[in-house]
N, C-alpha and C positions, 0 to 999 in steps of 0.2 A: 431579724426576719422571722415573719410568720410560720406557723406548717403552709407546707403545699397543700390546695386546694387537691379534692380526688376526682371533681366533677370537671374534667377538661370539657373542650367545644366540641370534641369528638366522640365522648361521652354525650352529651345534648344533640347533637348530629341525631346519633343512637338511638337517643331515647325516644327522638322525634320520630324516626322510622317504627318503632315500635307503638308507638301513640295513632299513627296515622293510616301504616301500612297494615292494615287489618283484613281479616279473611272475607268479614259480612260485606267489604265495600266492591268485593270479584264481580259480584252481579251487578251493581249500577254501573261500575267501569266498561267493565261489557256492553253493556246496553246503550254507551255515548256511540261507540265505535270509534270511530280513527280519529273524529273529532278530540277523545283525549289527550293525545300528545300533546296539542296544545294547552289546554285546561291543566294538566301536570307541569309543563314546564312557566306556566303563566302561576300557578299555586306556590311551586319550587322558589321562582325569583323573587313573588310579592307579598309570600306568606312564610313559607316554610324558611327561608337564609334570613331572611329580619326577625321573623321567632327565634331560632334556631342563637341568632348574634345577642337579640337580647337578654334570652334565658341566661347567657353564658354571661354575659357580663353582670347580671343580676345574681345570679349564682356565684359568681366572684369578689362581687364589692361587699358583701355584708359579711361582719365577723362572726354571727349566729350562723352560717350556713345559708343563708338566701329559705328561699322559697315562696310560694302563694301568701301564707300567713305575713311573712316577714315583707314582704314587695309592698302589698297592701295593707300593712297596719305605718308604714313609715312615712306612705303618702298620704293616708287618709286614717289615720289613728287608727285604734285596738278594736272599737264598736265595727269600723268597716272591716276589716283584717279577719275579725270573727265571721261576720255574716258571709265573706268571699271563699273560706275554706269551710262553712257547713254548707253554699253551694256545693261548692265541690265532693264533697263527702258526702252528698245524699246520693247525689250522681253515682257516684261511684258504686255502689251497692247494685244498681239500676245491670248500670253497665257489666258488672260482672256476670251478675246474674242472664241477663243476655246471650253471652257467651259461654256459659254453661249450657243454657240449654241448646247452642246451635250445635255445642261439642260432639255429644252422639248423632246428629242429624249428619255431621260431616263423614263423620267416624264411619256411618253407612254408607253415604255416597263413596267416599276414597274405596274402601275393602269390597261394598255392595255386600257386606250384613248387615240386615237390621238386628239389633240389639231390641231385646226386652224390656220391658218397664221397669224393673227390677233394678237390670244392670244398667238401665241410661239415667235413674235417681241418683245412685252411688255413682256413677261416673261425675254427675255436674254436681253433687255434694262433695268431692273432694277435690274437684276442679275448684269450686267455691272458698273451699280450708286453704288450700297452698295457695289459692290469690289472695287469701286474707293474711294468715302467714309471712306471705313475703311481704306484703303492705305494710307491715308490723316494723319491716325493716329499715331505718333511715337510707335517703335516695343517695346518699355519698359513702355507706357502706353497701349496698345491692348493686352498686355501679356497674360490677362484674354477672348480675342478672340480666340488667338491660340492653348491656351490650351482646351477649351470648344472645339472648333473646331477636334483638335487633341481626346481629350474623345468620344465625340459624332462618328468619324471614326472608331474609335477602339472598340465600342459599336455595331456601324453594321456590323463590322468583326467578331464579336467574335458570334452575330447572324448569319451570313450568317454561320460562321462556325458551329453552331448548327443544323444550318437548312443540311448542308453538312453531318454531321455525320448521320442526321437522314434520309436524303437520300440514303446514304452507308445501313446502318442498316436495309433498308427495302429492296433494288434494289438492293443491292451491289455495288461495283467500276467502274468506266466508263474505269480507264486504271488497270492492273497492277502496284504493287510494286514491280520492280524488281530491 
């Protein structure tokens, strides 16, 4: 018998939560109103658990360790396999950099200091290093990132959602349930 694989489905669970469940998407979610419960649990069933099965199973069958390179060079050779992870990897830059800069923007809203010009460069510069950093890391050694990462998300959801009910509770509903 092989080694055991490190990337279980509960690990991919995880990592999808962390992929998915992001801070910039608080305002369009908002902005559905009540209509999202469905849109989430219609996403959950028809997108997120059949991702979620095949990552896991693809991440399991290959002796290299799975991944986008490996998924897509086995189906469609090395020419495609290349071109499908420098999508990816261009993105990727994009994407982070994004999220640096909304870091001090949030940073202000949560405390209500604005930060200086100074100190909100050096914050999304080294916001920028430790996501580059950990990227450095293969995804079946960082396992223990994404899941932490994924907990910690799911931590301040389940507060913000605390904090939401006890808003309802005092104020009432900002929309209808209808």
């Amino acid at each position: 018998m092989g080694e055991k694989k490190k990337f279980s489905m509960l690990s991919c669970i995880l990592t999808v939560i962390c992929v998915v469940f992001v801070a910039e998407a608080a305002a369009p979610v908002a902005a559905i109103g009540n209509s999202q419960y469905f849109w989430w649990i219609f996403m959950i069933i028809l997108f997120l658990l059949p991702y979620g099965l095949i990552s896991s199973e693809m991440g399991t069958t290959y002796d290299n360790g799975g991944g986008l390179y490996d998924w897509v060079s086995a189906a469609y050779g090395h020419k495609m396999g290349a071109r499908v992870s420098w999508y990816y990897w261009i993105n990727f830059p994009l994407w982070t950099a994004s999220l640096a800069v909304m870091f001090p923007d949030l940073y202000t809203v949560i405390t209500g200091k604005e930060l200086n010009t100074i100190a909100a460069i050096i914050i999304e510069l080294a916001f920028v290093w430790i996501v580059a950093l950990i990227a450095r890391t293969p995804t079946a050694d960082a396992v223990w990132i994404l899941n932490g990462s994924a907990a910690i998300k799911v931590i301040l959801a389940i507060g913000v959602g605390i904090f939401g009910v006890m808003g309802i509770a005092k104020n009432g509903m900002a929309n209808p349930i209808t």
